[in-house]
Biotite code that builds the C-alpha atoms (Angstrom):
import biotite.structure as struc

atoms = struc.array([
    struc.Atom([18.099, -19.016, -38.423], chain_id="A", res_id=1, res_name="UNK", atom_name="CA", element="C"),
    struc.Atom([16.480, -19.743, -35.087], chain_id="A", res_id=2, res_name="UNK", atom_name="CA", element="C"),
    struc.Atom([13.173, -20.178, -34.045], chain_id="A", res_id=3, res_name="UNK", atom_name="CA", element="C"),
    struc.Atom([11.079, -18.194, -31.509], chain_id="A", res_id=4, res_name="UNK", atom_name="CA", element="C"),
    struc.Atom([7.320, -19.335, -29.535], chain_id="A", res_id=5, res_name="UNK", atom_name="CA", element="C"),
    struc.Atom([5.412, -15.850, -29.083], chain_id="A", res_id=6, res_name="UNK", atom_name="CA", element="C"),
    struc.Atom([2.607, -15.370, -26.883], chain_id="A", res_id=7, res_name="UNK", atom_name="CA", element="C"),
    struc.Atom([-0.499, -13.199, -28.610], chain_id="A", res_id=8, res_name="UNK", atom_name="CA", element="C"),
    struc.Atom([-4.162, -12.813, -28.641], chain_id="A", res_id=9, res_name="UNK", atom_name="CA", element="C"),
    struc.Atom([-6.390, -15.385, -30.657], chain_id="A", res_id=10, res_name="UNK", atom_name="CA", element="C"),
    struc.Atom([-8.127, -12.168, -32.659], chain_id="A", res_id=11, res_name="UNK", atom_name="CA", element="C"),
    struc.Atom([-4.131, -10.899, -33.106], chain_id="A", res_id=12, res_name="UNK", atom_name="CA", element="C"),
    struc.Atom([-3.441, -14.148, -34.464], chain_id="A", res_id=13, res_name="UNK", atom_name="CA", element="C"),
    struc.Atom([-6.568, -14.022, -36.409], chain_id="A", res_id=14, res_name="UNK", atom_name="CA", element="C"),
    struc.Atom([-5.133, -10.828, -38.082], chain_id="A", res_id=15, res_name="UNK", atom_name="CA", element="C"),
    struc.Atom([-1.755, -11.770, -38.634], chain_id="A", res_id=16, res_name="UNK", atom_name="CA", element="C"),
    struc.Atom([-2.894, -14.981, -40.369], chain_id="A", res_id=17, res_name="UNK", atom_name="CA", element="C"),
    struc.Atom([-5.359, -12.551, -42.626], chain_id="A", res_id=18, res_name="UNK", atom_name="CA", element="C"),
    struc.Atom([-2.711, -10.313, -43.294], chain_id="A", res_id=19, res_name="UNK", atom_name="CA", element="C"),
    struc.Atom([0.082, -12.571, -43.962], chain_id="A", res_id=20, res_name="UNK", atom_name="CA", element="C"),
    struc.Atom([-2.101, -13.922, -46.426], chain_id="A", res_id=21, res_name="UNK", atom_name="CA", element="C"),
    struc.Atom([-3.080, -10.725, -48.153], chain_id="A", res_id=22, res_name="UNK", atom_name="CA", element="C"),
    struc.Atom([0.911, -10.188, -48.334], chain_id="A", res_id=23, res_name="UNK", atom_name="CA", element="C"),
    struc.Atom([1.477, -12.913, -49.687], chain_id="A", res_id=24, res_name="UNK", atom_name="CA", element="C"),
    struc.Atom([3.853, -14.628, -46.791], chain_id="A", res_id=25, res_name="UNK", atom_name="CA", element="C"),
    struc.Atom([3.626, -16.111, -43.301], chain_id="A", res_id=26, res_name="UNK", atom_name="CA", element="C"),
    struc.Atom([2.889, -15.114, -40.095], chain_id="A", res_id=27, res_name="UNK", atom_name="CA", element="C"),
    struc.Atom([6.324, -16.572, -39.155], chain_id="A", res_id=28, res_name="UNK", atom_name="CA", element="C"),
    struc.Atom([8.630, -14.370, -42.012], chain_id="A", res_id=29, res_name="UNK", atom_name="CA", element="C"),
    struc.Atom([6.061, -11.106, -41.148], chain_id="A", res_id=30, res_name="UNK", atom_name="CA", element="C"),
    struc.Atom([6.906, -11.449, -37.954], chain_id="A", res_id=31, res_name="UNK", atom_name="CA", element="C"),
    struc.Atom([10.542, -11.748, -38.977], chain_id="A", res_id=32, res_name="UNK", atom_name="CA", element="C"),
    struc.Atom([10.751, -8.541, -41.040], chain_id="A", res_id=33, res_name="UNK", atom_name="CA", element="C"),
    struc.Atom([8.935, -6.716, -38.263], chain_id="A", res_id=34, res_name="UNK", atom_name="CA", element="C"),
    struc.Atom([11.683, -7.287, -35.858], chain_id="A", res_id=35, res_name="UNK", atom_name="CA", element="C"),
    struc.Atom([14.948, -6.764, -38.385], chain_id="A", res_id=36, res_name="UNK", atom_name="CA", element="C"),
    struc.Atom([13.208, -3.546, -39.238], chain_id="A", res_id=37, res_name="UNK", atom_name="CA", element="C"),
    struc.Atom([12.876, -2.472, -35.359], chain_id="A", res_id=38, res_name="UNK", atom_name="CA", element="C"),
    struc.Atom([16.325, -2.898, -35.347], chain_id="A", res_id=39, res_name="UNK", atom_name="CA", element="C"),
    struc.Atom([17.202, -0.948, -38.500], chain_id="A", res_id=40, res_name="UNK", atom_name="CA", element="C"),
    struc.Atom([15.614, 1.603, -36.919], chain_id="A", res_id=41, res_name="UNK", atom_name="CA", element="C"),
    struc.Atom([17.178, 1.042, -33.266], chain_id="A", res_id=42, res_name="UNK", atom_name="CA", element="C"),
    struc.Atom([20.669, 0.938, -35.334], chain_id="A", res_id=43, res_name="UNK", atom_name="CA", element="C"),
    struc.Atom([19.962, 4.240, -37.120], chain_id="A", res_id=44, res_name="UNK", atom_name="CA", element="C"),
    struc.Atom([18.569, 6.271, -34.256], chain_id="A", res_id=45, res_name="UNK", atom_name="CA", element="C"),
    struc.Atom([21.728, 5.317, -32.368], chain_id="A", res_id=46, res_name="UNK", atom_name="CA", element="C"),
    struc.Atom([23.919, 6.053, -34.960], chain_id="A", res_id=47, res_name="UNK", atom_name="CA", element="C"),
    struc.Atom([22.644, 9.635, -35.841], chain_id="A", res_id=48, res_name="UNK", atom_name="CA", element="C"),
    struc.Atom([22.776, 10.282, -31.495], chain_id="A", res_id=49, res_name="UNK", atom_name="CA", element="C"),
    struc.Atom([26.365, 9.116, -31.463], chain_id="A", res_id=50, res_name="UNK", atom_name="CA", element="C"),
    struc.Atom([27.148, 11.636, -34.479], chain_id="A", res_id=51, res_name="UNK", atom_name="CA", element="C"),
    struc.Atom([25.018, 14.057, -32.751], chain_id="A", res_id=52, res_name="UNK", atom_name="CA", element="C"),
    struc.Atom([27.011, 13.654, -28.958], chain_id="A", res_id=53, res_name="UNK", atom_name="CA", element="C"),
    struc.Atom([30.296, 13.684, -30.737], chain_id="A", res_id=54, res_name="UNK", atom_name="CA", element="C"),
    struc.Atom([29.772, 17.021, -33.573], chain_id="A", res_id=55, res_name="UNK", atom_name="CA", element="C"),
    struc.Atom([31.955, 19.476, -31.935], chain_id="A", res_id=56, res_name="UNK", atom_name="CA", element="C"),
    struc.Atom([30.416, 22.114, -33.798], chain_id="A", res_id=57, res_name="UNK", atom_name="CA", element="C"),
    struc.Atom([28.827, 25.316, -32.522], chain_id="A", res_id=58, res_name="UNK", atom_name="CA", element="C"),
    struc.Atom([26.504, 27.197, -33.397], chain_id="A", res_id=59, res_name="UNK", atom_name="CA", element="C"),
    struc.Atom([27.497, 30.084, -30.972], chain_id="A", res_id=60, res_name="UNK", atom_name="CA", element="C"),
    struc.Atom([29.945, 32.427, -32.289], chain_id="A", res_id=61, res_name="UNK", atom_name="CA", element="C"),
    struc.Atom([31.337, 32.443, -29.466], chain_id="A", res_id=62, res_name="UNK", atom_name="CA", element="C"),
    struc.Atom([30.513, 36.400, -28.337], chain_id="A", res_id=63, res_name="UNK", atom_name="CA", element="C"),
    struc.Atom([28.304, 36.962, -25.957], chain_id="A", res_id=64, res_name="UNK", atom_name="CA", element="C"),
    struc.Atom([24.533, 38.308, -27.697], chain_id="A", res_id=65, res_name="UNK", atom_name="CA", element="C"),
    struc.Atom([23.418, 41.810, -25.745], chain_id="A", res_id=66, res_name="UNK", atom_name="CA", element="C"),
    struc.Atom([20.070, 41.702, -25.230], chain_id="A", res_id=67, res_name="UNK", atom_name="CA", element="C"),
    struc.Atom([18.558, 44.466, -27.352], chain_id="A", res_id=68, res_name="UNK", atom_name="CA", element="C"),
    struc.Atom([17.278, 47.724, -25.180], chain_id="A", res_id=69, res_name="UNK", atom_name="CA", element="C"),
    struc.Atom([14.078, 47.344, -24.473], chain_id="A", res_id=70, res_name="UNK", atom_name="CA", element="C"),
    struc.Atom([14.103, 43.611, -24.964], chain_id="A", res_id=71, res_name="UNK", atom_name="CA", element="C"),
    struc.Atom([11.339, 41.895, -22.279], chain_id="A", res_id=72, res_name="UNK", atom_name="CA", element="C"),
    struc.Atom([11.231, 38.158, -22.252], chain_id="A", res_id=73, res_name="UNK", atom_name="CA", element="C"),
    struc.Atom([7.504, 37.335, -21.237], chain_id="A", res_id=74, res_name="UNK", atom_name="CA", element="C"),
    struc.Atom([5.667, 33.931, -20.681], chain_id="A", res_id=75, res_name="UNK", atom_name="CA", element="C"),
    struc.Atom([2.217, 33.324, -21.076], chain_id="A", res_id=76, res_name="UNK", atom_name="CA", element="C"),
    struc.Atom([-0.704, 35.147, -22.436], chain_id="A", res_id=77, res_name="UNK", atom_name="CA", element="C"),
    struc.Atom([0.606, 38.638, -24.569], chain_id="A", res_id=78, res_name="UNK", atom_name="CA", element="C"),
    struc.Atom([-0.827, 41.665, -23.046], chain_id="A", res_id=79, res_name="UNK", atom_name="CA", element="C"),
])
């Protein structure tokens, strides 16, 4: 495990102390968990993109759609 000097605030220091404390931990292993779950959630959100740029599956059948008769696309306020 290494160890790692962070700049903050005295009130965010104030906080963190407080809270640690109400956790039942350290500021040190808080700030610990914070990061490993930033990257959890770095790791998942580029796993699920990969799986999403790689599913060769389409929801098009593959037909062209006619528009119905009468279709209008509009934007904006309905009249």
């Amino acid at each position: 495990m290494k160890n790692l000097t962070i700049t903050v605030e005295d009130s965010v220091l104030e906080w963190a102390r407080i809270e640690a404390a109400r956790r039942g931990t350290s500021v040190s292993r808080m700030v610990g968990d914070f990061m490993a779950e930033m990257q959890r959630r770095e790791d998942a959100y580029e796993r699920a993109y990969l799986a999403w740029r790689t599913d060769e599956r389409s929801w098009d059948s593959g037909q062209p759609q006619p528009r119905p008769r009468g279709a209008i696309l509009r934007c904006g306020a309905s009249e």
